[in-house]
DSSP file (Angstrom, degrees, kcal/mol; ACC not computed):
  #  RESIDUE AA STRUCTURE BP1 BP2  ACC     N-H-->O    O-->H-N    N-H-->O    O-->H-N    TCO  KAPPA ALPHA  PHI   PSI    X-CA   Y-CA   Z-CA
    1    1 A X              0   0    0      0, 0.0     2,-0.1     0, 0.0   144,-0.1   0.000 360.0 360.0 360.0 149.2  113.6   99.7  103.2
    2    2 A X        -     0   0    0      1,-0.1     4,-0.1     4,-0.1    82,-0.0  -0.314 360.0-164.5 -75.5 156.9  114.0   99.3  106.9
    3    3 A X  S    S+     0   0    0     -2,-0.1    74,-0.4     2,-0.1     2,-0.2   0.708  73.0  53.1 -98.3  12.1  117.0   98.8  108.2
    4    4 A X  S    S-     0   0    0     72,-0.1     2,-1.1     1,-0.1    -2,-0.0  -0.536 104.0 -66.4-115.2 178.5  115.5   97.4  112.1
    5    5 A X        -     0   0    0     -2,-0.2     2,-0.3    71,-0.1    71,-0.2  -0.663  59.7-177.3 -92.2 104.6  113.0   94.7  112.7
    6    6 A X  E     -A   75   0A   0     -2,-1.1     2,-1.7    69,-0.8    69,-0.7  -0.884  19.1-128.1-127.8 119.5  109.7   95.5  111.4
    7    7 A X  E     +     0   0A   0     -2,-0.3    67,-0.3    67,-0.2    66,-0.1  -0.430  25.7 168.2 -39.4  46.0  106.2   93.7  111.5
    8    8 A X  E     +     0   0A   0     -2,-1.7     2,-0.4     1,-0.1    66,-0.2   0.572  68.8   3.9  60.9 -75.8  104.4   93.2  108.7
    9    9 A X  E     +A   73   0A   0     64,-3.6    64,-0.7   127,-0.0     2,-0.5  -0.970  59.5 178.7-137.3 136.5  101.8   91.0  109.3
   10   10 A X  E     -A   72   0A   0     -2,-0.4   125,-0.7   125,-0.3    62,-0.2  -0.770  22.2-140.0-158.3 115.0  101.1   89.5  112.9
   11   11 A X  B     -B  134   0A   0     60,-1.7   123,-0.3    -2,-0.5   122,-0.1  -0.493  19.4-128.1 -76.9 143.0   97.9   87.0  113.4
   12   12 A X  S    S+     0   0    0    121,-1.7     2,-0.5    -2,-0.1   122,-0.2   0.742 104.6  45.1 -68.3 -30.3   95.5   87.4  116.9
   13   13 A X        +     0   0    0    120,-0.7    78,-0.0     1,-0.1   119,-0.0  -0.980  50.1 161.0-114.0 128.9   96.4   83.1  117.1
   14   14 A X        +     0   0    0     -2,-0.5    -1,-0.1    -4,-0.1    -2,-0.1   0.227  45.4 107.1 -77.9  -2.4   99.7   81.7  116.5
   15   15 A X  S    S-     0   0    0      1,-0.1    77,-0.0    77,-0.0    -2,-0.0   0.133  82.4-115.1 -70.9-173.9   99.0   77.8  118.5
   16   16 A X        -     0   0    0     76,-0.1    -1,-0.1    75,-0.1    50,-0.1   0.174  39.7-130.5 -99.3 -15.0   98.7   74.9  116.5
   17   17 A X        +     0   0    0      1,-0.1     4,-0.2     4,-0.1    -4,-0.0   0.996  55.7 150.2  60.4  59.1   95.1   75.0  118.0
   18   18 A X     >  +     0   0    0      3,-0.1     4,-2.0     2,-0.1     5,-0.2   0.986  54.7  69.0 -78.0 -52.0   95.5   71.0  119.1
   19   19 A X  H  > S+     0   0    0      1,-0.3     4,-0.8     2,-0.2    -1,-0.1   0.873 113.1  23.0 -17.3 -82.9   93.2   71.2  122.2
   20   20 A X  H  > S+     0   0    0      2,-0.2     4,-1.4     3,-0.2    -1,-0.3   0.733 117.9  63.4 -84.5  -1.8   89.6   71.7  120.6
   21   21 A X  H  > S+     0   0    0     -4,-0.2     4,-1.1     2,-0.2     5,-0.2   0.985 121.8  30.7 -53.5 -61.3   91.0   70.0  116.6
   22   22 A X  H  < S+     0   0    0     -4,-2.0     4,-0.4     2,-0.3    -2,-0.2   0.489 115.2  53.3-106.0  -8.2   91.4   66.6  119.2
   23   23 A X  H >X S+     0   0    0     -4,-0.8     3,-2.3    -5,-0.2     4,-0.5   0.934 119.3  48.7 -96.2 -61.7   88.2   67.6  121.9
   24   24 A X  H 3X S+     0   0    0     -4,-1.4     4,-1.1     1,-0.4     5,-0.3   0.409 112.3  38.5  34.1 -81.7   86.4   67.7  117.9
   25   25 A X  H 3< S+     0   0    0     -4,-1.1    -1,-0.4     2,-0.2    -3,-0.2   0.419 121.5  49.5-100.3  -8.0   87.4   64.6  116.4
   26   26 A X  H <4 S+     0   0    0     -3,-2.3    -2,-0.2    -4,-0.4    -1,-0.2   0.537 112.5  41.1 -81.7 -11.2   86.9   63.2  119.7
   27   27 A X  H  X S+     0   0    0     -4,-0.5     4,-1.4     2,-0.2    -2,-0.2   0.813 117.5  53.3 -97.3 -49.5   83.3   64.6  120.5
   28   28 A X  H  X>S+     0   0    0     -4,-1.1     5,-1.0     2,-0.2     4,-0.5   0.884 114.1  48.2 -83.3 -64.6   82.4   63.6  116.0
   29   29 A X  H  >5S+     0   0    0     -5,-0.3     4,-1.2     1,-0.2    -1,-0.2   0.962 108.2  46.0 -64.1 -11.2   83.8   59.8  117.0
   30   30 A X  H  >5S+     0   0    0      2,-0.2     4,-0.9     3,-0.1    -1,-0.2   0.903 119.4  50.6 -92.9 -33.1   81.8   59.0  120.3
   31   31 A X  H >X5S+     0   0    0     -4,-1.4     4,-3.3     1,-0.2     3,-3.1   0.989 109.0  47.2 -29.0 -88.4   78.7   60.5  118.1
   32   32 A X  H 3X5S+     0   0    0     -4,-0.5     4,-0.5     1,-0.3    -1,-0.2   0.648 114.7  43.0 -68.7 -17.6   79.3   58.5  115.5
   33   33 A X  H 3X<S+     0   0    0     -4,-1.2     4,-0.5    -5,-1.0    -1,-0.3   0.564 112.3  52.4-107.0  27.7   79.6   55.2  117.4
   34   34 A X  H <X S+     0   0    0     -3,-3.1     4,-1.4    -4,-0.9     3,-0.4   0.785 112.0  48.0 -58.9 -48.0   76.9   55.8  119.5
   35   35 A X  H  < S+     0   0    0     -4,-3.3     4,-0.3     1,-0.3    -2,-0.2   0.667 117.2  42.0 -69.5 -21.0   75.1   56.5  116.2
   36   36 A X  H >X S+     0   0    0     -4,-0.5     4,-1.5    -5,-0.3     3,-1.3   0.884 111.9  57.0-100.2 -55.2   76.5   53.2  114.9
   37   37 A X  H 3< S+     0   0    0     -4,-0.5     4,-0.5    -3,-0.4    -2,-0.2   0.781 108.7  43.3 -21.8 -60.5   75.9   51.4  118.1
   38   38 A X  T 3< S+     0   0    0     -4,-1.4    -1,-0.3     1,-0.2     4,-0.2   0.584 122.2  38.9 -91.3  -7.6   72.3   52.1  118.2
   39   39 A X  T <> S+     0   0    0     -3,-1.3     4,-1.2    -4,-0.3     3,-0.3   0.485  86.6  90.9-112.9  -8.8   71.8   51.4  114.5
   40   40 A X  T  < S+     0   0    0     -4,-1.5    -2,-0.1     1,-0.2    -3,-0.1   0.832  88.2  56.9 -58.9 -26.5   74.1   48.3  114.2
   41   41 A X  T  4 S+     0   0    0     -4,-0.5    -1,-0.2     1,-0.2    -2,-0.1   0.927 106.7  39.1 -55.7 -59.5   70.9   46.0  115.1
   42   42 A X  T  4 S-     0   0    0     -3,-0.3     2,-0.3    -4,-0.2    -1,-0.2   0.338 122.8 -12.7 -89.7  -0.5   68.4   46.9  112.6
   43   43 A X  S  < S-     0   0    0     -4,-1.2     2,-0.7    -3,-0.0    -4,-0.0  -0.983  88.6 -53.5-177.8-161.0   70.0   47.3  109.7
   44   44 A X        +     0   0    0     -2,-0.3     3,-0.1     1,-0.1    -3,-0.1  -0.774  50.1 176.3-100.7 118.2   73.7   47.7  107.7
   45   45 A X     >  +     0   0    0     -2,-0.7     4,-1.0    -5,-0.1     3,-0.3   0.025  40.1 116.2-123.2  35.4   75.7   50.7  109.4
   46   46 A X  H  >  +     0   0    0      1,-0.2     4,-0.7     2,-0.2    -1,-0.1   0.309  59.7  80.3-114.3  54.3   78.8   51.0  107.9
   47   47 A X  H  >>S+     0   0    0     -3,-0.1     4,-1.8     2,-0.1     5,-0.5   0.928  88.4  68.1 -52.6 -51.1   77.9   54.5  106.6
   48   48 A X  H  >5S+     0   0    0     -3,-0.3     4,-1.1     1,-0.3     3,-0.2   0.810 107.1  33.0 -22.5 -67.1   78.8   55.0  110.2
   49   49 A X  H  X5S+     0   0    0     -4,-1.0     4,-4.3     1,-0.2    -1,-0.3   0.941 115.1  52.5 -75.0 -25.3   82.6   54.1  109.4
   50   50 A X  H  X5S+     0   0    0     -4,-0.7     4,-0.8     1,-0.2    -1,-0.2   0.953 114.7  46.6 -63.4 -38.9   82.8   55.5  105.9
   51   51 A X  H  X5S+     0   0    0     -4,-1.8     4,-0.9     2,-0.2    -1,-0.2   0.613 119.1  46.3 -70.0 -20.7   81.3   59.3  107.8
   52   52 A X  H  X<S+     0   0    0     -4,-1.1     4,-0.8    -5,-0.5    -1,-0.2   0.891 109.3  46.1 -92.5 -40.4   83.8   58.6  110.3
   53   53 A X  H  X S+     0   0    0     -4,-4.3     4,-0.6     2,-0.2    -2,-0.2   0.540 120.7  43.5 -84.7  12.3   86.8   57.8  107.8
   54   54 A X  H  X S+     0   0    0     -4,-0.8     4,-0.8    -5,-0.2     5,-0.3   0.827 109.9  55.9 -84.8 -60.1   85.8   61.4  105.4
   55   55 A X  H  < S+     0   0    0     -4,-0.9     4,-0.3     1,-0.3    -2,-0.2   0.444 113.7  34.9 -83.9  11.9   85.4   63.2  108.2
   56   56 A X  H >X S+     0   0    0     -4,-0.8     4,-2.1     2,-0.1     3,-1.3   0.830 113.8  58.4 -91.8 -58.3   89.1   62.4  109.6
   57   57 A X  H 3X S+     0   0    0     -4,-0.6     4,-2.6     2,-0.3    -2,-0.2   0.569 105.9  48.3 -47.6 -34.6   90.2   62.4  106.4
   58   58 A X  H 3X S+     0   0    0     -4,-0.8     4,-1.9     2,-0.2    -1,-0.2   0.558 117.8  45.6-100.6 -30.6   88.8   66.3  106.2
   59   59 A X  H <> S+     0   0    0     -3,-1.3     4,-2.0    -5,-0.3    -2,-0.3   0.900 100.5  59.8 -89.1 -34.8   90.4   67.0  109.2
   60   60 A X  H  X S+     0   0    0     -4,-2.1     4,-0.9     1,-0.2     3,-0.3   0.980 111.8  44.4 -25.8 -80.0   93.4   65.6  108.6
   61   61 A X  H  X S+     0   0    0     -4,-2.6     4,-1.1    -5,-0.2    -2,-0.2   0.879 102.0  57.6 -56.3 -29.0   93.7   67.9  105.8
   62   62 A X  H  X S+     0   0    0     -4,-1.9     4,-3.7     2,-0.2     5,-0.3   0.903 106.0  58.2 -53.9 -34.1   92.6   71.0  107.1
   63   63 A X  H  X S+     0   0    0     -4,-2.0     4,-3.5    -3,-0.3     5,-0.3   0.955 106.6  50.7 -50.4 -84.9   95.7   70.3  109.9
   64   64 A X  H  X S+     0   0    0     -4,-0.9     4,-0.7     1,-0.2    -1,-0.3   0.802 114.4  41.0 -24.0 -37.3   98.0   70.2  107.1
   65   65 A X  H >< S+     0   0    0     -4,-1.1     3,-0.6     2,-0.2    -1,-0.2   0.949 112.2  50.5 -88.9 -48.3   96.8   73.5  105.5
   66   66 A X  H >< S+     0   0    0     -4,-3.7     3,-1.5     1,-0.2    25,-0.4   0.820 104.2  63.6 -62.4 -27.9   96.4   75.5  108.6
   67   67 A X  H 3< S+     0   0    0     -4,-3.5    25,-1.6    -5,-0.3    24,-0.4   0.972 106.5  43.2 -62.7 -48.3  100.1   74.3  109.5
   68   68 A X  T << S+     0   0    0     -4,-0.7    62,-0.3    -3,-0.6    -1,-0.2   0.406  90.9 107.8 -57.1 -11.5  101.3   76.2  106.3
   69   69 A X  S <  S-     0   0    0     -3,-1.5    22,-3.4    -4,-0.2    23,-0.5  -0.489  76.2-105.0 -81.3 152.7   99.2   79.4  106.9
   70   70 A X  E     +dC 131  90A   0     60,-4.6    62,-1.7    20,-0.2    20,-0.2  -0.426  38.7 167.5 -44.4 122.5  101.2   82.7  108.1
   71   71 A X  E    S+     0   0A   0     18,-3.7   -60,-1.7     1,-0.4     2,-0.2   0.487  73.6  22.0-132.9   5.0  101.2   84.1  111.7
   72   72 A X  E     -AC  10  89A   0     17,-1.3    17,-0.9   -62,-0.2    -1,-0.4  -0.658  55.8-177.2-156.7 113.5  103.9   86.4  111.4
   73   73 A X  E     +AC   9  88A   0    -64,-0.7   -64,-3.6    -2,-0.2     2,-0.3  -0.902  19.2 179.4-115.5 137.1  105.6   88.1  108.7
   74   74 A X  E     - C   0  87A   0     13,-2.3    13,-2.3    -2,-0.4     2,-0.7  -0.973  28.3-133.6-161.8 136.8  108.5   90.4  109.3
   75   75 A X  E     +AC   6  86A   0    -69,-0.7   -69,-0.8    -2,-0.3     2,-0.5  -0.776  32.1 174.5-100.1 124.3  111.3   92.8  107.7
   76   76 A X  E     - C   0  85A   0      9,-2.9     9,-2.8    -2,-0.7     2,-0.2  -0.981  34.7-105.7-145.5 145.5  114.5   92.1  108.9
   77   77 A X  E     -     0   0A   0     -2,-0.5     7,-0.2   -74,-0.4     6,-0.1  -0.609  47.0-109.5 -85.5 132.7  118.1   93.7  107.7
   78   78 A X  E >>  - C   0  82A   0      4,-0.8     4,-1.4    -2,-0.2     3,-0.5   0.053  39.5 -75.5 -99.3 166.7  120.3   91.2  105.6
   79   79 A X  G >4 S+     0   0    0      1,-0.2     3,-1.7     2,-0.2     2,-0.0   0.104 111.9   4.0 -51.0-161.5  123.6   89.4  106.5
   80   80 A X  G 34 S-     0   0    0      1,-0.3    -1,-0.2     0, 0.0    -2,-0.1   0.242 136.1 -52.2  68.1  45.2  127.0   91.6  106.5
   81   81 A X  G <4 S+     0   0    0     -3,-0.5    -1,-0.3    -4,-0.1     2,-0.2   0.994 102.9 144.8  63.5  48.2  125.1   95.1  105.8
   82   82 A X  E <<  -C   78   0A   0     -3,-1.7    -4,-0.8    -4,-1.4     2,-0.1  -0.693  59.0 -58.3-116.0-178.2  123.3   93.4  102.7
   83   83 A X  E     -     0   0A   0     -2,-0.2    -4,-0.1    -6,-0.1    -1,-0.1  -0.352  65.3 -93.0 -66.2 132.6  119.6   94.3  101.6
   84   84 A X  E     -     0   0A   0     -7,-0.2    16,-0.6    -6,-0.2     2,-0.2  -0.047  46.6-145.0 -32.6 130.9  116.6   93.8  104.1
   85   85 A X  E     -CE  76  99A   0     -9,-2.8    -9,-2.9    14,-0.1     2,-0.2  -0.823  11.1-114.3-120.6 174.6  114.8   90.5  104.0
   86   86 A X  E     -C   75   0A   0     12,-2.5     2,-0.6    -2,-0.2    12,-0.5  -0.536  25.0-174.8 -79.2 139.0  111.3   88.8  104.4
   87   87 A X  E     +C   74   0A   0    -13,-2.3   -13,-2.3    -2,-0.2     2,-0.3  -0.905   6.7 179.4-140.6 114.9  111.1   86.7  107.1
   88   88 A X  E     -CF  73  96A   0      8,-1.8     8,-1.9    -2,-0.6     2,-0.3  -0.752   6.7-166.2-108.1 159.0  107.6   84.8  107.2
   89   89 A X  E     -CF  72  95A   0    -17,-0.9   -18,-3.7    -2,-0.3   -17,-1.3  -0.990   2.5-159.8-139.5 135.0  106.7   82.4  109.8
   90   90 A X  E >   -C   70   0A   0      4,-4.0     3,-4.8    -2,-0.3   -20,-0.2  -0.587  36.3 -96.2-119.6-172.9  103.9   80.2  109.6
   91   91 A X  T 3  S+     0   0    0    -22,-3.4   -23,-0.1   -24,-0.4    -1,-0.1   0.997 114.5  69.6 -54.9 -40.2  102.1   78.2  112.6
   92   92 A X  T 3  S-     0   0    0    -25,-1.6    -1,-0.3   -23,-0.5   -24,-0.1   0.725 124.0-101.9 -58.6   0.8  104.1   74.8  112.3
   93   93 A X  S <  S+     0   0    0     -3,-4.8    -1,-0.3     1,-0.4     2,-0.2   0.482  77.7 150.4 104.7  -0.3  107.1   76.9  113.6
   94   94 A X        -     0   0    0    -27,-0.2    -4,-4.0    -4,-0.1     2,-0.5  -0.582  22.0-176.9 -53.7 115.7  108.4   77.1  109.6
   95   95 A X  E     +F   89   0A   0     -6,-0.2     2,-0.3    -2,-0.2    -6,-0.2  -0.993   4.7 175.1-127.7 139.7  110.4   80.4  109.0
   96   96 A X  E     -F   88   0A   0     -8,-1.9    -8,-1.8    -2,-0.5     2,-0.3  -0.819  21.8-142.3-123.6 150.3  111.7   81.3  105.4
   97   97 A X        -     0   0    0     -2,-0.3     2,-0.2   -10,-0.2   -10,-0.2  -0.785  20.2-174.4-119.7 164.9  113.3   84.4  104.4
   98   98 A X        -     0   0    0    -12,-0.5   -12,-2.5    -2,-0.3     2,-0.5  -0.850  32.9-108.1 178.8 151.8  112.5   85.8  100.9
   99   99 A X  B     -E   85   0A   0     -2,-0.2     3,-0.4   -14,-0.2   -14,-0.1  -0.777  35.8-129.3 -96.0 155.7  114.1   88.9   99.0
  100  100 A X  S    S+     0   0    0    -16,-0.6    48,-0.4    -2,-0.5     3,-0.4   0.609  97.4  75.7 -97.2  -1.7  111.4   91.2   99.1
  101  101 A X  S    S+     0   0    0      1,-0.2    -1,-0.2    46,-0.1    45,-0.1   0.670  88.9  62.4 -70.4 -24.2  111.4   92.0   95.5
  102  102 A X  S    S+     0   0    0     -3,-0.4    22,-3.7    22,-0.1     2,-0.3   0.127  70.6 105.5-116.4  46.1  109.8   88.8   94.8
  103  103 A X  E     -G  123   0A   0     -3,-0.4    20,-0.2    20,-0.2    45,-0.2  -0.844  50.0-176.6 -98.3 129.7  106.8   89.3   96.5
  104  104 A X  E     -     0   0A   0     18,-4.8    46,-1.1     1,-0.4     2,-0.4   0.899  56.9  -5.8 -93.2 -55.5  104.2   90.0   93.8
  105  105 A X  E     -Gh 122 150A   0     17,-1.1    17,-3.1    44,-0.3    -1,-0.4  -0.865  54.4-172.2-126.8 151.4  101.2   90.7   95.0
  106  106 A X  E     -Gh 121 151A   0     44,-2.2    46,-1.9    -2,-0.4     2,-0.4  -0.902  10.2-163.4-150.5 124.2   99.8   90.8   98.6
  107  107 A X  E     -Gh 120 152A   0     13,-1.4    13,-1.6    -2,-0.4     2,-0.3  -0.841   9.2-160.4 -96.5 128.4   95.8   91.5   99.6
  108  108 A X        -     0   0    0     44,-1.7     2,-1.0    -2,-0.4    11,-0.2  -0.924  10.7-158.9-116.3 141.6   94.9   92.3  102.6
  109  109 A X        -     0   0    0      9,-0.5     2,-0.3    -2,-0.3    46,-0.2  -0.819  17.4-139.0-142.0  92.9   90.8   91.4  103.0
  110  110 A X  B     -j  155   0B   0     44,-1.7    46,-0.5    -2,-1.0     7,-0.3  -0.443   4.1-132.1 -41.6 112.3   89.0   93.3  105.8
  111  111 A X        -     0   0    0      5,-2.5     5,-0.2    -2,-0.3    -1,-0.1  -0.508  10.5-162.5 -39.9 128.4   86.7   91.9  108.0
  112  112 A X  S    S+     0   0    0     46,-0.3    -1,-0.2    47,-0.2    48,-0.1   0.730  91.7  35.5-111.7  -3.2   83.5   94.0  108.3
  113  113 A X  S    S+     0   0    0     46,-0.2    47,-0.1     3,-0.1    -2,-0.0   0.855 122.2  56.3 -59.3 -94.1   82.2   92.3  111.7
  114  114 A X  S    S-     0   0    0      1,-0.1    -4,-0.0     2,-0.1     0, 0.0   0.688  81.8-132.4  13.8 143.1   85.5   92.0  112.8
  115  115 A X  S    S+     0   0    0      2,-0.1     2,-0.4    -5,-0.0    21,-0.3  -0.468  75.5  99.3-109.8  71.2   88.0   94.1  113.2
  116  116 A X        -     0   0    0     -5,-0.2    -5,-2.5    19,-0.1    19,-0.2  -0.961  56.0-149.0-155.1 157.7   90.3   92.0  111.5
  117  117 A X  E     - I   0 134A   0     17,-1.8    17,-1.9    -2,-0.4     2,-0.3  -0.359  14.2-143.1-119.1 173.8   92.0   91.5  108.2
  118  118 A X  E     - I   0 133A   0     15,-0.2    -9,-0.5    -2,-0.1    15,-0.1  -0.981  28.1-131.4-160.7 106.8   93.4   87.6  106.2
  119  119 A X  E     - I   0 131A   0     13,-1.0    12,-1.9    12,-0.6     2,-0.2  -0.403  26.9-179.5 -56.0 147.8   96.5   87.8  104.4
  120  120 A X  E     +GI 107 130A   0    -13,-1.6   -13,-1.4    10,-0.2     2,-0.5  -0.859  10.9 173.3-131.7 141.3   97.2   86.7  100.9
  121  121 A X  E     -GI 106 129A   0      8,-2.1     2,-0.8    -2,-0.2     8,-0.6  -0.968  13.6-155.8-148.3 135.1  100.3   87.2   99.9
  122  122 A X  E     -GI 105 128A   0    -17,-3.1   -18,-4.8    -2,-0.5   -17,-1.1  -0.898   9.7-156.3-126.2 115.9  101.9   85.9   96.5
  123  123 A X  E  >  -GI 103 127A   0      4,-2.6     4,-1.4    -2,-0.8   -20,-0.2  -0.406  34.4 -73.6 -94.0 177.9  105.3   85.3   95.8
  124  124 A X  T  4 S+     0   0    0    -22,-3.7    -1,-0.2     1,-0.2     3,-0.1  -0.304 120.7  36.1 -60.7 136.7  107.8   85.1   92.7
  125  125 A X  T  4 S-     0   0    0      1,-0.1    -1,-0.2    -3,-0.1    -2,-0.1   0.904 129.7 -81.3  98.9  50.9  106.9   81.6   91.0
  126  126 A X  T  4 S+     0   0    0     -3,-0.2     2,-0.7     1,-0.2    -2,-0.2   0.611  78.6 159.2  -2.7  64.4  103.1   81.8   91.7
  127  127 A X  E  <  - I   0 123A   0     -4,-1.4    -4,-2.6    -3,-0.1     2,-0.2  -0.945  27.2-156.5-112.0 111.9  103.6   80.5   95.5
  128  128 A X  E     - I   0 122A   0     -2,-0.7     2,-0.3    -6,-0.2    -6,-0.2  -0.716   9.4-169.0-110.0 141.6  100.3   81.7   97.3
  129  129 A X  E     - I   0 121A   0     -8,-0.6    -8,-2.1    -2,-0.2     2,-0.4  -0.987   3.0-159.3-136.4 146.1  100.7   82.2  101.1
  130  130 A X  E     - I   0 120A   0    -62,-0.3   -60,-4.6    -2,-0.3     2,-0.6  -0.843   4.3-153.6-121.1 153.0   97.7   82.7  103.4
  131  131 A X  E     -dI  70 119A   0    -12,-1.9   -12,-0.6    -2,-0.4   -60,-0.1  -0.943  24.4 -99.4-133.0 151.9   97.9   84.2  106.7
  132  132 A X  E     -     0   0A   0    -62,-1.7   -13,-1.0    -2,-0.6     2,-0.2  -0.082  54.2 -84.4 -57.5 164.5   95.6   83.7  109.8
  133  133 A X  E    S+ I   0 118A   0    -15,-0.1  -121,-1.7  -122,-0.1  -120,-0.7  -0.482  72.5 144.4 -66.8 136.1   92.9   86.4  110.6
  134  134 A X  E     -BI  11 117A   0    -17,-1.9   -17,-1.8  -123,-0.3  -123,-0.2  -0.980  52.5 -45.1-171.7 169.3   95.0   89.2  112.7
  135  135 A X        -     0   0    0   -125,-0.7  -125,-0.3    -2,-0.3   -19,-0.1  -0.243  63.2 -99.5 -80.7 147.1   94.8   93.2  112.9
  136  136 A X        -     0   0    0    -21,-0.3     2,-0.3     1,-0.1    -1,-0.1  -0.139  42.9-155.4 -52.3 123.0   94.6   95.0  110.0
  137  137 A X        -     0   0    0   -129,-0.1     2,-0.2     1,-0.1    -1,-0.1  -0.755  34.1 -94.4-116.2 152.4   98.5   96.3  109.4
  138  138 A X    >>  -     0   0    0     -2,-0.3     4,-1.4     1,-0.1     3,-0.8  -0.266  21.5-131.4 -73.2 152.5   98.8   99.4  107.4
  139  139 A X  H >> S+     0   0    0      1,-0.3     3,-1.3     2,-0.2     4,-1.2   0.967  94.7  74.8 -52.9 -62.9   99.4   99.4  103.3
  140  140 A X  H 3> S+     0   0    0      1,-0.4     4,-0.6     2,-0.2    -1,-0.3   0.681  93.5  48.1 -25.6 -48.0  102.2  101.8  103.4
  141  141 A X  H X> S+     0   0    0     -3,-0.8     3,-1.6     2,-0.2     4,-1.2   0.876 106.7  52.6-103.2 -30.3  104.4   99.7  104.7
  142  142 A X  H XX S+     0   0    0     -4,-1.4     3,-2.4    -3,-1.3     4,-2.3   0.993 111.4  50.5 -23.6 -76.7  104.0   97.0  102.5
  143  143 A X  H 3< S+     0   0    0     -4,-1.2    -2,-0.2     1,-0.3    -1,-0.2   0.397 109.3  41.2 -90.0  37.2  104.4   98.9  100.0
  144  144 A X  H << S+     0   0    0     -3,-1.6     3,-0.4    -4,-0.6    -1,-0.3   0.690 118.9  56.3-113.2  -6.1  107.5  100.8  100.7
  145  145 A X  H << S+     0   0    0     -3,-2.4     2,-0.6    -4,-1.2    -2,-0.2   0.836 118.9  26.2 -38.2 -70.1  108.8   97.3  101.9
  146  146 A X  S >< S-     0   0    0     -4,-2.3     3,-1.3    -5,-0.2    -1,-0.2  -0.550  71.3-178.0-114.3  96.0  108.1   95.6   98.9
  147  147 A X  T 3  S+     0   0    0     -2,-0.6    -1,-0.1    -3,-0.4   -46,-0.1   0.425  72.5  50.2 -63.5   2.7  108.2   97.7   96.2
  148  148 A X  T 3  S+     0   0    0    -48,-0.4    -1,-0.3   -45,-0.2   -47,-0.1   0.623  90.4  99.8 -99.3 -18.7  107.3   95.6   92.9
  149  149 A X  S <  S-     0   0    0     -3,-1.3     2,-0.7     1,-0.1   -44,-0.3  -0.431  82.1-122.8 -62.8 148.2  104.0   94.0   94.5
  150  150 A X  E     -h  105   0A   0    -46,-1.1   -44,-2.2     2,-0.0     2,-0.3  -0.913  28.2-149.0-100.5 120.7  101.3   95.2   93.8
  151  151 A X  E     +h  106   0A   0     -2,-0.7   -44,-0.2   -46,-0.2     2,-0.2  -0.736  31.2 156.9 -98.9 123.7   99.6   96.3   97.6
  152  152 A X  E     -h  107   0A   0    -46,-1.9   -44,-1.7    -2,-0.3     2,-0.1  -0.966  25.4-164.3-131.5 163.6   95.7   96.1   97.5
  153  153 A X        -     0   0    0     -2,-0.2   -44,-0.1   -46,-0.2   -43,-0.1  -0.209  10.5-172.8-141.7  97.2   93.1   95.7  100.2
  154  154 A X        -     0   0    0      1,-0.2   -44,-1.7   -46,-0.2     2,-0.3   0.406  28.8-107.8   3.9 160.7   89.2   94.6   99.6
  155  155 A X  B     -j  110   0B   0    -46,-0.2     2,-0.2   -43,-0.0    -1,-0.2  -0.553  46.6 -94.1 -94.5 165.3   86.3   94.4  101.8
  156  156 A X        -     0   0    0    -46,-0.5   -46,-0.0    -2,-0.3   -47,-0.0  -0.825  32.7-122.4 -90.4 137.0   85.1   91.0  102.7
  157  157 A X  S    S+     0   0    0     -2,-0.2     2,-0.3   -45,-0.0    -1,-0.1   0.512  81.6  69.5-108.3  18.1   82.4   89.5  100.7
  158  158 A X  S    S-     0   0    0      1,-0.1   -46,-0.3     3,-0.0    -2,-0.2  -0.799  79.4-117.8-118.5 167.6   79.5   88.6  103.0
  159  159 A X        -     0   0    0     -2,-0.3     2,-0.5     1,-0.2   -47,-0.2   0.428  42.1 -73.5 -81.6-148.8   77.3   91.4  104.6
  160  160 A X    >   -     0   0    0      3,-0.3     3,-2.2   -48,-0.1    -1,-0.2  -0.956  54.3-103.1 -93.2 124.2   76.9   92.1  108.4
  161  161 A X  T 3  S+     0   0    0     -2,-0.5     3,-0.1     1,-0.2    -3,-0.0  -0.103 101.5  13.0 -49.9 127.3   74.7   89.7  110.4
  162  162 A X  T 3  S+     0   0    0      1,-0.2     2,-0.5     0, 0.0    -1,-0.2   0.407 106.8  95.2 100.4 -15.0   71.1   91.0  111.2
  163  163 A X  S <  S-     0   0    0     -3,-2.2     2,-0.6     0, 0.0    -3,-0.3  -0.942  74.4-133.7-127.9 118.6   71.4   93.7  108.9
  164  164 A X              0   0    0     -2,-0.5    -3,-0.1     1,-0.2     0, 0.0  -0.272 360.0 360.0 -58.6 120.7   70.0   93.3  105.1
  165  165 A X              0   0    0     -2,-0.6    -1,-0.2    -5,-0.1     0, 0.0   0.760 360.0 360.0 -94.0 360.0   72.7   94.7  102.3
């Protein structure tokens, strides 16, 4: 393994992406209580709040998930000359270190518009980690990094726009 600080995995975004989540949910609620507004006269509109309180609800959770996704993953050499560890970092500023034997499996899933690849990466105790979209990092070094995972990568499973498959 190496013994210097080497990249792994490293996503085109790291932000928290707050800006357009809050210009979003702010753009969705002046909708819907215009829409509410203009229908509150003629008849019973509180679809209006129930479409408002899903669609927070939907957003709310997606924040919560995206915070847990990956933007950097990283090999780094272990205290007092001990074995190299993993050191992931995900967006919410979370970094964990991991032995890099108990990484099982890790997919890498090409974009074919794109040039860009979406981590999964699965550790010991069936703890699935996802990682933002970011450039495609070569296999080799996964797998001389972690050598018990089993290193794959796939194609992505929808076609190219415009073009019939």
């Amino acid at each position: 393994m190496a013994a210097s600080e080497d990249v792994l995995w490293d996503a085109d975004d790291k932000s928290m992406q707050m800006v357009p989540r809050l210009r979003r949910i702010g753009v969705t609620a002046g909708c819907l209580g215009f829409l509410g507004l203009a229908l509150w006269t003629d008849s019973d509109a509180t679809w209006v709040l129930y479409a408002g309180a899903f669609y927070l609800l939907g957003e709310i959770a997606y924040w919560a998930w995206d915070r847990r996704r990956l933007v950097e993953a990283r090999i780094v050499p272990g205290e007092a000359d001990g074995p190299a560890r993993l050191r992931l970092r995900r967006v919410g500023g979370q970094i964990t270190e991991h032995d890099p034997h108990h990484v099982v499996r890790v997919v890498l899933i090409h974009d074919n518009v794109h040039d860009l690849a979406k981590l999964r990466l699965s550790l010991h105790g069936r703890q699935l980690l996802f990682g933002r979209p970011g450039r495609p990092p070569g296999l080799t070094t996964w797998r001389h990094t972690c050598p018990k995972a089993k290193v794959s990568n796939r194609a992505a499973q929808w076609g190219m726009p415009g073009i019939p498959d």
